[in-house]
C-alpha positions in Angstrom: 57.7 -35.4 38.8 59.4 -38.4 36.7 56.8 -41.6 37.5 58.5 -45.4 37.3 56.2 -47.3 35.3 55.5 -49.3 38.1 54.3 -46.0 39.5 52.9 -45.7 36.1 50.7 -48.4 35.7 49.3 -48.3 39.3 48.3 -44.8 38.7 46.5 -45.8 35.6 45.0 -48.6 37.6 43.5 -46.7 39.9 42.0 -43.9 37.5 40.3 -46.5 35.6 39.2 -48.3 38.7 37.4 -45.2 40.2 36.3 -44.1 36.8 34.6 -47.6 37.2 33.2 -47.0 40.1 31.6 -43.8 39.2 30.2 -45.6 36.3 27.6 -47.3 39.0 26.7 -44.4 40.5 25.7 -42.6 37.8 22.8 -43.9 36.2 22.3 -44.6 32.4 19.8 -42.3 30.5 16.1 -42.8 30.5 16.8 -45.7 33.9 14.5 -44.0 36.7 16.2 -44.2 40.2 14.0 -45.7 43.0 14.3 -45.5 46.7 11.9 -47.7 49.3 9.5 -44.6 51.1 10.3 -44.8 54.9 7.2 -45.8 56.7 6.0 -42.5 59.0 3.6 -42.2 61.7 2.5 -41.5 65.0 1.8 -42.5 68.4 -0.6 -39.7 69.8 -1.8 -41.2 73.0 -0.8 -43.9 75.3 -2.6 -45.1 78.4 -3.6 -48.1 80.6 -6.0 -49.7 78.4 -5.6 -47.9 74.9 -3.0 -47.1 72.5 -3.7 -44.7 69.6 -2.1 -43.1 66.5 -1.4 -43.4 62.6 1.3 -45.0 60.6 1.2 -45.2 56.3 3.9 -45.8 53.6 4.1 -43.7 50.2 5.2 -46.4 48.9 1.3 -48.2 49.2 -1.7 -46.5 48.8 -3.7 -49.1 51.5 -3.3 -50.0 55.4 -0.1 -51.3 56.9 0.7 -53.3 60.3 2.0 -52.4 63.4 3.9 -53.9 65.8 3.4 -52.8 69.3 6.6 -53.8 72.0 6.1 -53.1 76.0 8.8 -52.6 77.7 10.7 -54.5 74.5 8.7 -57.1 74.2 6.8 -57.6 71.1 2.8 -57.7 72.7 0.8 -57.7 69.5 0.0 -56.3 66.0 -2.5 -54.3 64.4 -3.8 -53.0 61.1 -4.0 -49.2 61.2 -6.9 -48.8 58.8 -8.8 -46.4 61.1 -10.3 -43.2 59.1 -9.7 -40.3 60.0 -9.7 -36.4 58.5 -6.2 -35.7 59.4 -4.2 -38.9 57.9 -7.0 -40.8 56.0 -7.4 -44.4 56.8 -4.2 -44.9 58.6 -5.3 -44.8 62.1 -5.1 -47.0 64.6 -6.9 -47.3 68.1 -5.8 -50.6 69.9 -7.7 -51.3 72.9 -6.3 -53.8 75.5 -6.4 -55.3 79.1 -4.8 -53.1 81.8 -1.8 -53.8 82.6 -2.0 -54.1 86.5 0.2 -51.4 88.6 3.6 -51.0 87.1 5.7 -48.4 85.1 5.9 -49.6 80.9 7.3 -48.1 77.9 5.2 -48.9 75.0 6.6 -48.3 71.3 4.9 -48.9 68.1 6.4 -50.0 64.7 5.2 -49.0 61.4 6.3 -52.4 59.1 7.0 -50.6 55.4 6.0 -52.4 52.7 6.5 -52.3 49.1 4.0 -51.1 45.6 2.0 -54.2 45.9 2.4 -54.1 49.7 4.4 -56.8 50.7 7.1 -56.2 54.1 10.1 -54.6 52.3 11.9 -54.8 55.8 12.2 -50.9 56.2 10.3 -50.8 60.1 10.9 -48.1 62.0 9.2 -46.6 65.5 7.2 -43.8 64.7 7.3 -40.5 66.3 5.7 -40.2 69.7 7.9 -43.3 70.7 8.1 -44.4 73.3 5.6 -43.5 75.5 5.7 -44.2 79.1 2.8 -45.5 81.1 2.3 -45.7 84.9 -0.2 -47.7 86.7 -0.8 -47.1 90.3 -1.9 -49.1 92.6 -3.9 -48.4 96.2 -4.7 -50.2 99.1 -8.4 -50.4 98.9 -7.6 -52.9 95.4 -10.0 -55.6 94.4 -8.3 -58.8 93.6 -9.7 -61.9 91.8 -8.5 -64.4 89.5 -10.1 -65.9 86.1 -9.6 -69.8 87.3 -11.2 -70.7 83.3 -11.8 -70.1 80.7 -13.7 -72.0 77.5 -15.9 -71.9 74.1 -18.9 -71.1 76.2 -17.8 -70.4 80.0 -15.9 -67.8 81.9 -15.2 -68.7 85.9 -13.4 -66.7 88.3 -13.7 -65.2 91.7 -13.5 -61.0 92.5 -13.9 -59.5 95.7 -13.1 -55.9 97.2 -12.1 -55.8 100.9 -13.3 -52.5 101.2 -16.5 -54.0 101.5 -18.2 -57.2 102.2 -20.6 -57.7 100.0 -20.3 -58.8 96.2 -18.8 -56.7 93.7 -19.0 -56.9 90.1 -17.1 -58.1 87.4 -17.1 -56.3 83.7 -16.1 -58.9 80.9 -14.8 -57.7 77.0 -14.8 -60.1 74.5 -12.4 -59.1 71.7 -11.8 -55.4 73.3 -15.5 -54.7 73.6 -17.6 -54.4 76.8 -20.1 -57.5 76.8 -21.5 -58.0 80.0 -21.3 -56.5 84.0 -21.8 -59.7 86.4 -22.3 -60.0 90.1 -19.8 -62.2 91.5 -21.7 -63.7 94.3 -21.4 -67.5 94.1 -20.8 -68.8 97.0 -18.9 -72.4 95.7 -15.7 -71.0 95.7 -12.7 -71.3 98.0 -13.2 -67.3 98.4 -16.2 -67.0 100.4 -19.7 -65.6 98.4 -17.7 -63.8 95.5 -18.0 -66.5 92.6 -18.9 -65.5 89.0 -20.0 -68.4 86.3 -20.7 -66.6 83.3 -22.0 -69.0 80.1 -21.9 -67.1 76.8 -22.7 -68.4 73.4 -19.9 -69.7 70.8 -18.2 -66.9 69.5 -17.3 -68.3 65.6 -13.8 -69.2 64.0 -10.8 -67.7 64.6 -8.9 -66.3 67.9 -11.1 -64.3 70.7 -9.6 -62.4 73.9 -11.0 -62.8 77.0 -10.9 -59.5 80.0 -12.4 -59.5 83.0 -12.5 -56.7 85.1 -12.8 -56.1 88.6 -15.1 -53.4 90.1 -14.1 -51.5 92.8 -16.2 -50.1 95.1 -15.8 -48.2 98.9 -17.1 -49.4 101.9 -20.5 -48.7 101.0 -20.6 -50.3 97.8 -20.8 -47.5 95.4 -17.9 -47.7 92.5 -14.5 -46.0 93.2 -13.1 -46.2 89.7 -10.2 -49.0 90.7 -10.4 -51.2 88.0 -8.2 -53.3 87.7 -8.1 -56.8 85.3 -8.1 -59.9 87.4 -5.4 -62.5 87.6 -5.2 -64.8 84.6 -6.7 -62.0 82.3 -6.7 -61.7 79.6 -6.9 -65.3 78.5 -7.2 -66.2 74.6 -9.3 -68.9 73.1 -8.0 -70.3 69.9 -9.0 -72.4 67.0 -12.5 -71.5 67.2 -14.9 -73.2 64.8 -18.0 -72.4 62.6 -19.0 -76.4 64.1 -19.6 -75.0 67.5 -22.6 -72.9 65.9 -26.0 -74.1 65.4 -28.5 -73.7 62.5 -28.5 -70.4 60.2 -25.7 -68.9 62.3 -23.4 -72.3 61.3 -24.3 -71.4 57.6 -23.5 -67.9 58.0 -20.2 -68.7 59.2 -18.9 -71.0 57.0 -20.3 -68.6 54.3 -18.7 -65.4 56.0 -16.1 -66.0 58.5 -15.1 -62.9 58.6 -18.3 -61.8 60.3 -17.9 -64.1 62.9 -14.2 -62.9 63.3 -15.2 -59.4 63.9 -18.5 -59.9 65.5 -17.8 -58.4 68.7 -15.8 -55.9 67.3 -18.2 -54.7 65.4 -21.1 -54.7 68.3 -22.4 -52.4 70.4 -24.3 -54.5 73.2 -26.5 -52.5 75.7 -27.0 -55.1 78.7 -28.7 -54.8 82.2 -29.6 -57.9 84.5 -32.7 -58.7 82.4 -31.4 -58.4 78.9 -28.6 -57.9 76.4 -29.0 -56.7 72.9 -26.3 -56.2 70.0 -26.3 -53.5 67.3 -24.0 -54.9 64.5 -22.0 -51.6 63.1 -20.9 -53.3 60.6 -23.9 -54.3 58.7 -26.3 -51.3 58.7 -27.0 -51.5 61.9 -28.6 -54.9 62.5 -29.8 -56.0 65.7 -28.1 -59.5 65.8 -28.4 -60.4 69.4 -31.0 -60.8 72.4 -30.6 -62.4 75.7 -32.8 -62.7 78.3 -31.2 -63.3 82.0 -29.8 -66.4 80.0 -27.0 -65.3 78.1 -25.9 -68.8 76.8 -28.9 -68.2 74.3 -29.3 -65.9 71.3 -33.3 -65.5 70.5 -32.2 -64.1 67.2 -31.5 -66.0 63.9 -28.4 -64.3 62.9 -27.9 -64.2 59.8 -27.5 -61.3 57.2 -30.7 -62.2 55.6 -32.4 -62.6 58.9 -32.0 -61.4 62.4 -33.8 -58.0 62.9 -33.3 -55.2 60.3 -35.7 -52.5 58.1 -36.7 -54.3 54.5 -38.5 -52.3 51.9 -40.0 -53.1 48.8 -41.5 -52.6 45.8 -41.8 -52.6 42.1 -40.3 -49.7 39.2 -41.0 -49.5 35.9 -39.4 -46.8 34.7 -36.1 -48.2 35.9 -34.2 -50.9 33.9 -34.3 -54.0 35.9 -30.6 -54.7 37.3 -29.3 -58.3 37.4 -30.7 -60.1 40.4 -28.0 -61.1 43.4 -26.8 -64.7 42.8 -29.1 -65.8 46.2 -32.2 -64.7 44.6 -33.8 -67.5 41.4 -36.0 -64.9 39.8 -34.8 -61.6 38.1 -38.5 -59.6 38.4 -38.4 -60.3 41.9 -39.4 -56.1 43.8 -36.6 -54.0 44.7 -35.7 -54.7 48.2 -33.2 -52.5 49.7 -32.3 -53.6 53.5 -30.0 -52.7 56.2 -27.6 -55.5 56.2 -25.9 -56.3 52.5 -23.7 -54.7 51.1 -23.0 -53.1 47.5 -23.6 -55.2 44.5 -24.7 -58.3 46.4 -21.9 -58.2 49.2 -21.1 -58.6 52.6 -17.8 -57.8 54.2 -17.0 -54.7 52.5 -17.5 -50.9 53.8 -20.3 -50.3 51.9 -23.2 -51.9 54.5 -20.8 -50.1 57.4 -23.1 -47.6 59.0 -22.6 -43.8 58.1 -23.4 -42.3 61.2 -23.5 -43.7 65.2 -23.3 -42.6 68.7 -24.0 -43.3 72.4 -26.5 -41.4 74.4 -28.6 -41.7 77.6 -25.7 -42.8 79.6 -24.6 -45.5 77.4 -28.1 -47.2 77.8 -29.2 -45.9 74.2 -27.2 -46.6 70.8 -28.8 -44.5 67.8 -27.3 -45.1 64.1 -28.1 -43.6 60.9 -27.6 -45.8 57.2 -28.2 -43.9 53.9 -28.5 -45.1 50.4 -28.7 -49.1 52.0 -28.2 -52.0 49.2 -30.6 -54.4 47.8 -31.2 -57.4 48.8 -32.5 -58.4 45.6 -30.5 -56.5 42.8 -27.2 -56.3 42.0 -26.6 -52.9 42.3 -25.2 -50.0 44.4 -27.1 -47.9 47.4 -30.7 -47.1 47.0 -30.4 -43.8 45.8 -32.0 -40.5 48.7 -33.2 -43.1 51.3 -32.0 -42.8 55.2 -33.1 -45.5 57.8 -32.1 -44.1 61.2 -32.8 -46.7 63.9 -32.7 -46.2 67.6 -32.1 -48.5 70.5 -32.9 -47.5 74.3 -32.6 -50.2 76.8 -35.3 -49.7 79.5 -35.4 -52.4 82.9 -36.7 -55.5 81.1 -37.0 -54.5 77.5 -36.0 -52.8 74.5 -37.3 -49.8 72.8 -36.5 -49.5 69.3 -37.4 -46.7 66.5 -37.1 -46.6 62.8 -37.1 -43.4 61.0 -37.3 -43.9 57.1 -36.6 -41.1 55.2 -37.3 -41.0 51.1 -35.8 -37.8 49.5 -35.2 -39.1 45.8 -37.4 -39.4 42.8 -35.3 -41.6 40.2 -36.5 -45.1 42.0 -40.0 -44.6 43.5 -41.3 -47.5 44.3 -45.0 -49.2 44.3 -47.1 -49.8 47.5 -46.0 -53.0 48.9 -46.0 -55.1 52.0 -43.3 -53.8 54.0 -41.3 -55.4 57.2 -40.7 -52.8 59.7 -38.6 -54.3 60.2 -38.2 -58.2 59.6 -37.6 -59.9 63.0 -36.3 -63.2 62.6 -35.9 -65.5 66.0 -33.6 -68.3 66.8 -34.7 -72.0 66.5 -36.5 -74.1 68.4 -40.4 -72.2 68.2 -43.5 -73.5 68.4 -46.3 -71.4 69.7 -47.4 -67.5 69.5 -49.4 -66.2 72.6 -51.8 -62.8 71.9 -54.7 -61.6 72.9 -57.3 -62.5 70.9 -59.9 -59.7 70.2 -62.9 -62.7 68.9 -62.4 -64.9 72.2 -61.7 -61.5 74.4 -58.7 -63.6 76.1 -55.1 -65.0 75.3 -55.0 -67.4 73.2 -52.3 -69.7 71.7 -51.8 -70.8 68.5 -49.1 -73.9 66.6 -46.5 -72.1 64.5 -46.7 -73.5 60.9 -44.2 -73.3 57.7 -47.9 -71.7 56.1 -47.8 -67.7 57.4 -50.5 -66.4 59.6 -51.7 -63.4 60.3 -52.6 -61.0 63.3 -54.5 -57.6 62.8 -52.7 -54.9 64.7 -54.3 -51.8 66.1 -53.1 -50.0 62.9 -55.1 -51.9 60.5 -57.7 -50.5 58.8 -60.6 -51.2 57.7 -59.5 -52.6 54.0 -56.9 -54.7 55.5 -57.6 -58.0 54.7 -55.1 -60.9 56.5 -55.9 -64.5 56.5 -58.0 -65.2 59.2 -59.7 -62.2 60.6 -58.2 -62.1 64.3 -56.5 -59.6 66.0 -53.9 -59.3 68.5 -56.3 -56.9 70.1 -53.7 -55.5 72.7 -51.0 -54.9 70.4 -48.8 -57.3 71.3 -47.5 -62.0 70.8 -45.4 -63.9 72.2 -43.2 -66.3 70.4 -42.4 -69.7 72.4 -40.5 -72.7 72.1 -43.2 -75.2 73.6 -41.4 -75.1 77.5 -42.1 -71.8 77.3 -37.9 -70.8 78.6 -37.1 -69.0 75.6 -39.6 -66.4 74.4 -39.7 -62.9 72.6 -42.6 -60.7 73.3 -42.9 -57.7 70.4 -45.5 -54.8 71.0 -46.1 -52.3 68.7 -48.8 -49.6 68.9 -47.4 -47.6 65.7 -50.1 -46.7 63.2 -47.6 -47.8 60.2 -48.2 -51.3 61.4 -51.1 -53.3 60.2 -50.6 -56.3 60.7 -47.9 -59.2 61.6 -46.7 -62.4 59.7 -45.8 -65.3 61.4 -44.8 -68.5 60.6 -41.5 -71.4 61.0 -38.7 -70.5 59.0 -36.4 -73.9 57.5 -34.5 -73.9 60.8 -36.8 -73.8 63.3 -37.2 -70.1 63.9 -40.1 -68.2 63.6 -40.7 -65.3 60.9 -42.3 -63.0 63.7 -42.7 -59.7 61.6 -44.9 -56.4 61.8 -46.1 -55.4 58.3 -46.8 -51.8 57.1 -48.6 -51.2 53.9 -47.2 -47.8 51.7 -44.9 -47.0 48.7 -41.3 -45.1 48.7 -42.1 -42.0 46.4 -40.3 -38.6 47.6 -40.1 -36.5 49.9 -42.0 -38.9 52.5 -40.9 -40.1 55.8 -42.4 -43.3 58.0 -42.2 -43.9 61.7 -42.6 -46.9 64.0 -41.8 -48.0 67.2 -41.2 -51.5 68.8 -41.1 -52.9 72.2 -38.8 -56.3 72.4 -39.2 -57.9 75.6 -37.0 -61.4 75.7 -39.4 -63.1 78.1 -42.8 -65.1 77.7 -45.9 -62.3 78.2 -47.2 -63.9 81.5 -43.0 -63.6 82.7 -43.4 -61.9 86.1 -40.6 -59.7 87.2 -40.2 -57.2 89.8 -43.7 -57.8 90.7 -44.6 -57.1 87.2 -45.8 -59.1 84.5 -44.4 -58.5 81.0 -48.2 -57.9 79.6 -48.7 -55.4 82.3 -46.0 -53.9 81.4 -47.1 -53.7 78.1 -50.4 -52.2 79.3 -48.6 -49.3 80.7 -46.4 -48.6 77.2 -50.0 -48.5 75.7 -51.9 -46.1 77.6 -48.6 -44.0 78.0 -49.0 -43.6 74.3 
């Protein structure tokens, strides 16, 4: 075929322009060729209150964020960092407020990121999506409405026309069960089904408020319609460390992360007479008490305080690590306790418990912490030790047990005063109430900054203490002077000899049972404590709490 050169050049044209072209796609020698991983995942399980599944990018080895859309509405984001064996830490379990009766379609959006992890804009809904979720509804519902809602108060009314009488009300606090209340007030516009619930502070940062409502038939008992009340949940923002008091305001502005996660990371056991909280998070800590009063915390909570195992002692065949920056002298004993992390820290994994789980009908929480960190030296975990503590909630106290188990040889450690555990109280102290075995009656004594000390029944006869009384019935009570806010501790463990007492810088008391014995192998040490967040004399249910006290004893 003869070409014009007009037909000529155009033909050329073309060649060279998609020689051009194929020029860019190929790529030059040694130049790797990169393409953005799609984020995967999955959503395994949808219902009224929880939403569960994985989502990760090959592109990033850590955690990424989801985004979670009901019925096409964005409703709130997550970090799937949940472990598990299947997918590694890329879980996620978000729990939430039911939605009241209704059909929704819930979808969840893995957000890809880049190497260093930043959004690369590559977010897709993972498989499973979308789920569908229906929520009935039945005529026997209770209603009720959350009328307010602030940094220390939660007010609202529930009722159930099945029945007459008061029903009650089940409040979370960040996703976690906190409290059951009776709503029966009777200054509402509702009849006798009023709650006012007052709670202490909850720290910086953003908290969700749910309150649920009980249902029950016509005879009261609970018919598993449970609905959240109108106006819930309800969020409270802008929190602040100010709103604090004391050691726990310190603690805060020091860790705010804590405070961000605290009821996230708590298990709290709760009846009508008292509350308790098991921090998760930081080997196990007990971190709360209430009494009936839940607007006050008896505990000084602090990661150096509040109530946790603290063993000592000296090694010399060890070198002597650095000492942790809070500690001004390096030959200070080796002191590894439940709540610090590795190498001096706090909010990292390493202080997370390694084993936990509910039992006795979700009265009991039971948690196990191996290899915990010291206090005192910058190091890692203390090397074939296990403290397994165990909290059962009975009707007006708590029951708690320490197992501590010492398998390995490399870091034995002298005999040494040991806290079994230390049990720090909130602020505002004065007096300690025991039975004293020279005046054969209770007796109270002034809490000083100097520590005094009580024989207990597991002293011997070599046990020297300071002044040579004894809290003959195994049991004080620490007071502020009104005598509103007390803890009673009994203990009628042979590991305990003695107890230290004495006023901490803020007010509290230092309030703690004292065993004497070394760490070497292959040992294992038991005690048991009774907490009781009332003064001794407190009479309840026709009971006082030392007579109650006397029963634990001779039961033993």
């Amino acid at each position: 075929m003869i070409r014009t050169i007009r037909q000529k050049i155009l033909f050329k044209g073309s060649t060279i322009f998609v020689f051009l072209l194929l020029l860019t796609l190929i790529p030059f020698a040694g130049t790797p060729v990169t393409h953005a991983a799609t984020p995967i995942g999955n959503l395994d399980h949808a219902d009224e209150t929880v939403i569960a599944g994985w989502a990760k990018d090959a592109d990033y080895n850590g955690p990424i964020m989801i985004h979670i859309y009901i019925n096409g509405k964005l409703f709130d984001d997550a970090l799937a960092n949940n472990c598990r064996p299947d997918v590694g830490c890329h879980g996620f379990h978000y729990t939430h407020s039911s939605f009241g009766p209704g059909t929704y379609e819930i979808v969840v959006y893995a957000i890809g990121v880049d190497a260093s992890g930043t959004p690369d804009g590559q977010n897709y809904a993972i498989a499973g999506s979308p789920k569908y979720v229906t929520v009935s509804s039945s005529p026997g519902h209770p209603i009720g409405n959350v009328d307010f809602v602030d940094k220390i108060t939660i007010k609202g009314w529930a009722k159930d026309n099945d029945y007459s009488g008061p029903i009650r009300v089940h409040i979370y606090i960040d996703g976690v069960l906190v409290d059951a209340v009776l709503a029966n007030n009777c200054d509402t516009d509702v009849g006798c089904h009023g709650f006012y619930y007052i709670h202490e502070p909850l720290g910086v940062d953003k908290h969700e408020i749910a309150v649920y409502a009980i249902g029950v038939d016509q005879n009261g008992q609970p018919n598993a319609q449970n609905p959240p009340l109108s106006n819930s949940p309800a969020m409270l923002l802008n929190q602040s460390c100010n709103d604090l008091i004391s050691d726990a305001r310190e603690w805060c502005n020091g860790n705010p992360n804590y405070w961000k996660q605290r009821q996230k990371d708590t298990t709290m056991l709760f009846n009508d007479y008292i509350s308790i909280g098991i921090n998760n998070s930081y080997g196990g800590m007990i971190t709360q008490l209430y009494s009936n009063d839940r607007s006050k915390n008896l505990i000084q909570e602090h990661g150096g305080a509040a109530v946790q195992l603290s063993i000592w002692g000296y090694n010399d065949t060890v070198p002597n690590p650095p000492k942790c920056p809070h500690w001004y002298d390096s030959n200070i004993p080796w002191n590894p306790i439940q709540a610090i992390g590795a190498y001096c820290s706090w909010d990292t994994t390493s202080n997370d418990v390694d084993y936990k789980t509910s039992f006795n009908d979700g009265t009991g929480w039971k948690i196990r912490l191996d290899n915990p960190n010291n206090w005192t030296k910058n190091t890692g975990g203390f090397p074939g030790t296990s403290f397994t503590q165990t909290v059962i909630l009975r009707d007006v106290y708590a029951q708690i047990s320490y197992v501590m188990v010492f398998t390995d040889s490399t870091i034995p450690l002298t005999i040494h005063d040991q806290e079994i555990p230390a049990f720090f109280t909130a602020g505002g102290v004065d007096e300690v109430y025991y039975f004293a075995n020279a005046e054969g009656k209770v007796v109270s004594r002034t809490i000083t900054s100097s520590i005094q000390q009580l024989k207990l029944q597991g002293a011997s006869n070599t046990t020297s203490v300071y002044n040579e009384d004894t809290a003959a019935e195994g049991w004080w009570s620490i007071c502020n002077s009104a005598g509103t806010h007390c803890v009673t501790i009994a203990t009628f463990s042979p590991l305990a000899e003695f107890v230290n007492i004495k006023k901490t810088s803020n007010g509290g008391a230092y309030t703690t049972p004292i065993g004497r014995f070394e760490v070497k192998p292959s040992t294992q040490r038991d005690v048991i404590l009774y907490v009781f967040p009332y003064r001794y004399n407190k009479l309840i249910n026709g009971k006082t709490i030392r007579q109650r006290i006397q029963e634990l004893r001779y039961a033993q």
